[in-house]
C-alpha positions as CSV (number, residue, x, y, z in Angstrom):
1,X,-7.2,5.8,0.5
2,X,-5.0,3.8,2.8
3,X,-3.5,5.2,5.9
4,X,-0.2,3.9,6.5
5,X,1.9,5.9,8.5
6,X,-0.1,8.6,10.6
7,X,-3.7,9.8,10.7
8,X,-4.4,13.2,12.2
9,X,-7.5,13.2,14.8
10,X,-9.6,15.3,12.1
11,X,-9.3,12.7,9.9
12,X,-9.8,10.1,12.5
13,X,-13.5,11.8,13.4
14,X,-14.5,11.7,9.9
15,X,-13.8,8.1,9.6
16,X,-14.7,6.9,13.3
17,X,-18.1,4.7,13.3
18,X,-16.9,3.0,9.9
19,X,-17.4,-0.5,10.7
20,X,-14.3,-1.1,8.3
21,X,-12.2,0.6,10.5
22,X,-10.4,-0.8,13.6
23,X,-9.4,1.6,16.4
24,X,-6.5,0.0,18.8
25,X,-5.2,1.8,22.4
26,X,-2.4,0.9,23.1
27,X,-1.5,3.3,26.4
28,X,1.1,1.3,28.8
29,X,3.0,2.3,31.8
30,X,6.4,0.3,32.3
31,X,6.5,1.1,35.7
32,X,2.3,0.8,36.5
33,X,1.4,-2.4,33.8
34,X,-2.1,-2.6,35.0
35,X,-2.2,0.9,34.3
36,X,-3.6,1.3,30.5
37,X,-6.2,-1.1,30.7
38,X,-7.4,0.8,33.8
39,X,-7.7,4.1,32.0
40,X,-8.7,2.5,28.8
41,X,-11.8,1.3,30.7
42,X,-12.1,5.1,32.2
43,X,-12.0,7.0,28.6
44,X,-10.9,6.0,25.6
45,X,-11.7,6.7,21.8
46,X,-15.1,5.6,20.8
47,X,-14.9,2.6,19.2
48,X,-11.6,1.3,20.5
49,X,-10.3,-1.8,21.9
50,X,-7.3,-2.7,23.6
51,X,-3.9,-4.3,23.3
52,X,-1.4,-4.8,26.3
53,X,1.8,-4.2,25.4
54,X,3.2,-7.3,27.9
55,X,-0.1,-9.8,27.3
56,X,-0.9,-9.1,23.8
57,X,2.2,-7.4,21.7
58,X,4.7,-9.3,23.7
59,X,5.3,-13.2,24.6
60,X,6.5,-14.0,27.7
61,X,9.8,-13.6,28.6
62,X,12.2,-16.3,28.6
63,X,16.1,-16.4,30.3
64,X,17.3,-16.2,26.7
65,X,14.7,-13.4,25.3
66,X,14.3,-9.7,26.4
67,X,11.5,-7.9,28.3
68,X,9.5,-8.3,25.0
69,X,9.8,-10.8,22.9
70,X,7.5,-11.4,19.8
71,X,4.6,-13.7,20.6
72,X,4.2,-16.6,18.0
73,X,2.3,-16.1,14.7
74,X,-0.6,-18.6,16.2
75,X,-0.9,-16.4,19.3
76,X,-0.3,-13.1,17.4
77,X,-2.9,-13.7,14.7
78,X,-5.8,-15.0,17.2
79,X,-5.3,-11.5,18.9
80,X,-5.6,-9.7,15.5
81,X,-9.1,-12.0,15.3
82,X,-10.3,-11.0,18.4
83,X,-10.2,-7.6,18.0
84,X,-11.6,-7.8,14.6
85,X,-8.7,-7.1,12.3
86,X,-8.7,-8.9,9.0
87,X,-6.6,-7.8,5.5
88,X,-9.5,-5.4,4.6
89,X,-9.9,-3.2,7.8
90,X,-7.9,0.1,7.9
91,X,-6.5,0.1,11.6
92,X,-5.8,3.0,13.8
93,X,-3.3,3.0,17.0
94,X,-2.9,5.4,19.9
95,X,-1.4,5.5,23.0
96,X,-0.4,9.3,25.3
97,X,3.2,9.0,24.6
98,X,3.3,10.0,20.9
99,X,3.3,6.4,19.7
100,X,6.3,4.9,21.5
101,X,3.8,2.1,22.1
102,X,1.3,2.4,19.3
103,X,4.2,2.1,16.7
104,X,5.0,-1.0,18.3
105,X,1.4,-2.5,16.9
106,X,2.1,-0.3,13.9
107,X,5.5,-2.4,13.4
108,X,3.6,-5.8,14.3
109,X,1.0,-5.0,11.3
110,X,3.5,-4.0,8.9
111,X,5.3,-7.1,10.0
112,X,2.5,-9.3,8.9
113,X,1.9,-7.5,5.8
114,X,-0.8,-5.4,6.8
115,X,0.4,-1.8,5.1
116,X,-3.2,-0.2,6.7
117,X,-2.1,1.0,10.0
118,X,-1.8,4.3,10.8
119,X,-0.7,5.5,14.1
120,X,-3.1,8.5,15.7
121,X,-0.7,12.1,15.2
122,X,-0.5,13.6,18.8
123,X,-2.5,10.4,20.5
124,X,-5.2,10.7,23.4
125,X,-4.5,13.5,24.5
126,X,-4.2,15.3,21.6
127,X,-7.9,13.8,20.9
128,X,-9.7,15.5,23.8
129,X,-7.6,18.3,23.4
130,X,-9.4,19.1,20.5
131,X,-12.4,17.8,21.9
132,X,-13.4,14.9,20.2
133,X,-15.6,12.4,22.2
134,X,-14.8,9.4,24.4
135,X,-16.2,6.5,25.9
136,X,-15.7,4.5,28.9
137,X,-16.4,0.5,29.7
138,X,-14.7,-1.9,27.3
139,X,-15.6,-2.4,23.5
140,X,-15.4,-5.3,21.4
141,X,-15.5,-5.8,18.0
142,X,-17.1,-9.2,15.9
143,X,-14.3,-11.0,15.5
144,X,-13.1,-12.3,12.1
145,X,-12.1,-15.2,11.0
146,X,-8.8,-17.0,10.7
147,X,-5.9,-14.8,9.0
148,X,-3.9,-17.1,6.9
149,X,-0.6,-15.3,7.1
150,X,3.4,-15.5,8.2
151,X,5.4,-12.6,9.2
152,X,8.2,-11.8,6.8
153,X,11.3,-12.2,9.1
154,X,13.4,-10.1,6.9
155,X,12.4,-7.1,9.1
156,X,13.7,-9.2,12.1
157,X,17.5,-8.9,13.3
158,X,18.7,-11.8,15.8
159,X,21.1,-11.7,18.6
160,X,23.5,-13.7,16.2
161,X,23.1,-11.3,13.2
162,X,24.1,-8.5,16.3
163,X,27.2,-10.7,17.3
164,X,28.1,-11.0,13.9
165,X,27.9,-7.2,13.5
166,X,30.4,-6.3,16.2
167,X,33.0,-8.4,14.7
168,X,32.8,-7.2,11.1
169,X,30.6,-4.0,11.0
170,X,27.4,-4.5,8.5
171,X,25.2,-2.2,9.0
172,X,24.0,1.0,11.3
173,X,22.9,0.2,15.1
174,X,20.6,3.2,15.9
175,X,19.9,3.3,19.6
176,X,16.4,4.6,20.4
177,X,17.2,5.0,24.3
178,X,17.6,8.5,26.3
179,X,21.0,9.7,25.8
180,X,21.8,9.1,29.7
181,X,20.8,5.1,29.2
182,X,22.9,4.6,26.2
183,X,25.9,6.7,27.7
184,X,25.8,4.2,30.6
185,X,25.2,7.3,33.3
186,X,21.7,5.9,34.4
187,X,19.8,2.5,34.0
188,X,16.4,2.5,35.3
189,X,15.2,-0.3,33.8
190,X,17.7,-2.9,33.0
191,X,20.1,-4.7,35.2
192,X,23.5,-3.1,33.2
193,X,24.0,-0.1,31.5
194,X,26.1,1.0,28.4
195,X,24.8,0.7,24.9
196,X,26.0,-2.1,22.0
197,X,29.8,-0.9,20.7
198,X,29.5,1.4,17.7
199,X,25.6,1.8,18.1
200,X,24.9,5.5,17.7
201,X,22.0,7.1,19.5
202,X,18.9,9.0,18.7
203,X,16.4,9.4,21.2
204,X,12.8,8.5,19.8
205,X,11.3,11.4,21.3
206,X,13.4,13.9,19.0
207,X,11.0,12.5,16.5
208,X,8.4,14.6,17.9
209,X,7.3,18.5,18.0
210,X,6.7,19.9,21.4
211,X,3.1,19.1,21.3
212,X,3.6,15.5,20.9
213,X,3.0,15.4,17.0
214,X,5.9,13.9,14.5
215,X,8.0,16.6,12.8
216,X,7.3,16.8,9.2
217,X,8.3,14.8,7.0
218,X,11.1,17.3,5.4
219,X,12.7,17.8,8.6
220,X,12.6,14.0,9.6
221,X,14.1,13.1,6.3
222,X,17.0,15.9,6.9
223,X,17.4,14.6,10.4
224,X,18.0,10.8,9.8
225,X,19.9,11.5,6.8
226,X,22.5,13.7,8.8
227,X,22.6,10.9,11.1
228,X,22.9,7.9,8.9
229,X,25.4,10.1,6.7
230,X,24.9,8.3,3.5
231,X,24.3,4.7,5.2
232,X,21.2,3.5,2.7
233,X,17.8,2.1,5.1
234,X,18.4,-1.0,4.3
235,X,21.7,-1.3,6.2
236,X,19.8,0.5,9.4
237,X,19.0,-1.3,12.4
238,X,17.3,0.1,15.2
239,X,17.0,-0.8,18.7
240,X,16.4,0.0,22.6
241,X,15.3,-1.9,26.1
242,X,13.4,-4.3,24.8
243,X,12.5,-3.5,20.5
244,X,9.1,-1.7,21.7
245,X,9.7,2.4,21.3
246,X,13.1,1.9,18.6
247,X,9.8,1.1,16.2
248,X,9.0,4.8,17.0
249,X,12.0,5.0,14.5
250,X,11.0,2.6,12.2
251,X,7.7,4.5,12.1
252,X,9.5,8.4,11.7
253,X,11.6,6.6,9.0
254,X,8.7,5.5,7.2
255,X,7.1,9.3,7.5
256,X,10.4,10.6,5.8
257,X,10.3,8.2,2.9
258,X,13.7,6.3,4.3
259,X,11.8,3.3,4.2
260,X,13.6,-0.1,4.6
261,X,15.4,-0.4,8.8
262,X,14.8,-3.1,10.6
263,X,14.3,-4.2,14.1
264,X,16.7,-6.0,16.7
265,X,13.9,-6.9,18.9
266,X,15.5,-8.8,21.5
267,X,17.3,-5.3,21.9
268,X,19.7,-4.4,25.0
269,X,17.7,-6.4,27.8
270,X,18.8,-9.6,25.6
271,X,22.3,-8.4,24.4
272,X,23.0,-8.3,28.5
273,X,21.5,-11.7,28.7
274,X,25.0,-13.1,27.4
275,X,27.7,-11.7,30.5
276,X,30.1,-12.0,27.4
277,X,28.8,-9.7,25.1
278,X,30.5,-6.4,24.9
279,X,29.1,-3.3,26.3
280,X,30.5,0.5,25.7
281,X,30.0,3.6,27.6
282,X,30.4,7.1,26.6
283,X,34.2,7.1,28.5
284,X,35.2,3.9,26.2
């Protein structure tokens, strides 16, 4: 049986020296980079390798992109080699902040056709919690060879598809930012604040219990569906910063069998790119 959307760490355990099985951290720090690989190297699940959210999920930024941009299929698909990833492997990924960057690589995957990616319920922490074991030093896995495939751009939604949006309404902007950030009270990151006109918000932490688990599915079905009020999944469209934890979304989505939302992935750090672009606050 494939895992597709979550694993729980008990089921993790059972599975975790299976050499058909690929275990990915993904822990980031926005404000610290260096700081995942750092404490990947201290501790990390047995077995795992790492991606960097800027060097390895994200190409580098350009004057026309956001913070993260997609890297290339070439560049994307040695990664998946290096690490040992090919069609047949189930893959696992984790991070300490319930999967707002582990559903990123989820969303990457799934991108690529890969439907075997599950991302760890509760993360690291929730994994020692229980206590499960660790590691420290840096693993690597054989690599495999060359994956012959092409990401199905479908799930992808351009700048231009956005600018089209706002002058005839298509589909449902879901912003995955704090409630401050997309009321335009507070920007910490990004050089304006305000949110995309008639983008509605959800913070992608209300996907989450208090312990840092997802809500069941029942409840995150009940929750999106009051917020999309009859709008079908496949007229969603989900964004943030910079299209990294708006796939948390796409990932509680999937959990609630509202499959089908797709990604603006330039998000708001490109939509500012363009000074004439128009920006709303909560006053307007």
């Amino acid at each position: 049986m494939a895992y597709t959307t979550l694993i729980s760490p008990q089921d993790l355990n059972l599975h975790l020296h299976r050499s058909d099985w690929i275990i990915v951290d993904c822990r980031f720090d926005l404000a610290q980079p260096e700081w995942g690989f750092r404490s990947y190297q201290e501790n990390h699940i047995p077995g795992a390798v790492y991606a960097d959210l800027d060097r390895d999920l994200s190409a580098p930024r350009t004057p026309q992109t956001g913070r993260h941009p997609l890297p290339s299929a070439t560049e994307f698909l040695k990664r998946l080699c290096r690490w040992g990833i090919d069609p047949n492997k189930q893959v696992v990924v984790y991070d300490t902040v319930g999967g707002a960057f582990a559903a990123r690589l989820w969303w990457m995957l799934r991108l690529y056709h890969h439907e075997a990616v599950a991302v760890l319920d509760g993360g690291f922490d929730h994994w020692v919690r229980l206590g499960y074991p660790t590691e420290s030093g840096i693993h690597t896995n054989p690599p495999t060879v060359k994956i012959n495939t092409q990401p199905d751009l479908h799930w992808v939604v351009t700048t231009a598809e956005i600018e089209q949006h706002i002058r005839q309404p298509r589909f449902l902007l879901i912003d995955a930012r704090a409630p401050e950030r997309y009321r335009g009270e507070i920007e910490p990151i990004d050089p304006v604040a305000g949110h995309i006109p008639g983008a509605v918000n959800r913070f992608h932490q209300n996907n989450l219990n208090p312990d840092g688990t997802f809500k069941s599915p029942d409840r995150l079905r009940q929750e999106f569906t009051d917020l999309l009020q009859g709008t079908p999944p496949d007229d969603v469209v989900v964004y943030c910063g910079s299209g990294v934890t708006s796939c948390h979304h796409l990932l509680a989505m999937e959990i609630a069998g509202l499959r089908g939302a797709r990604l603006y992935v330039g998000s708001w750090s490109e939509w500012i790119r363009d000074p004439s672009h128009p920006i709303a606050t909560a006053s307007k």
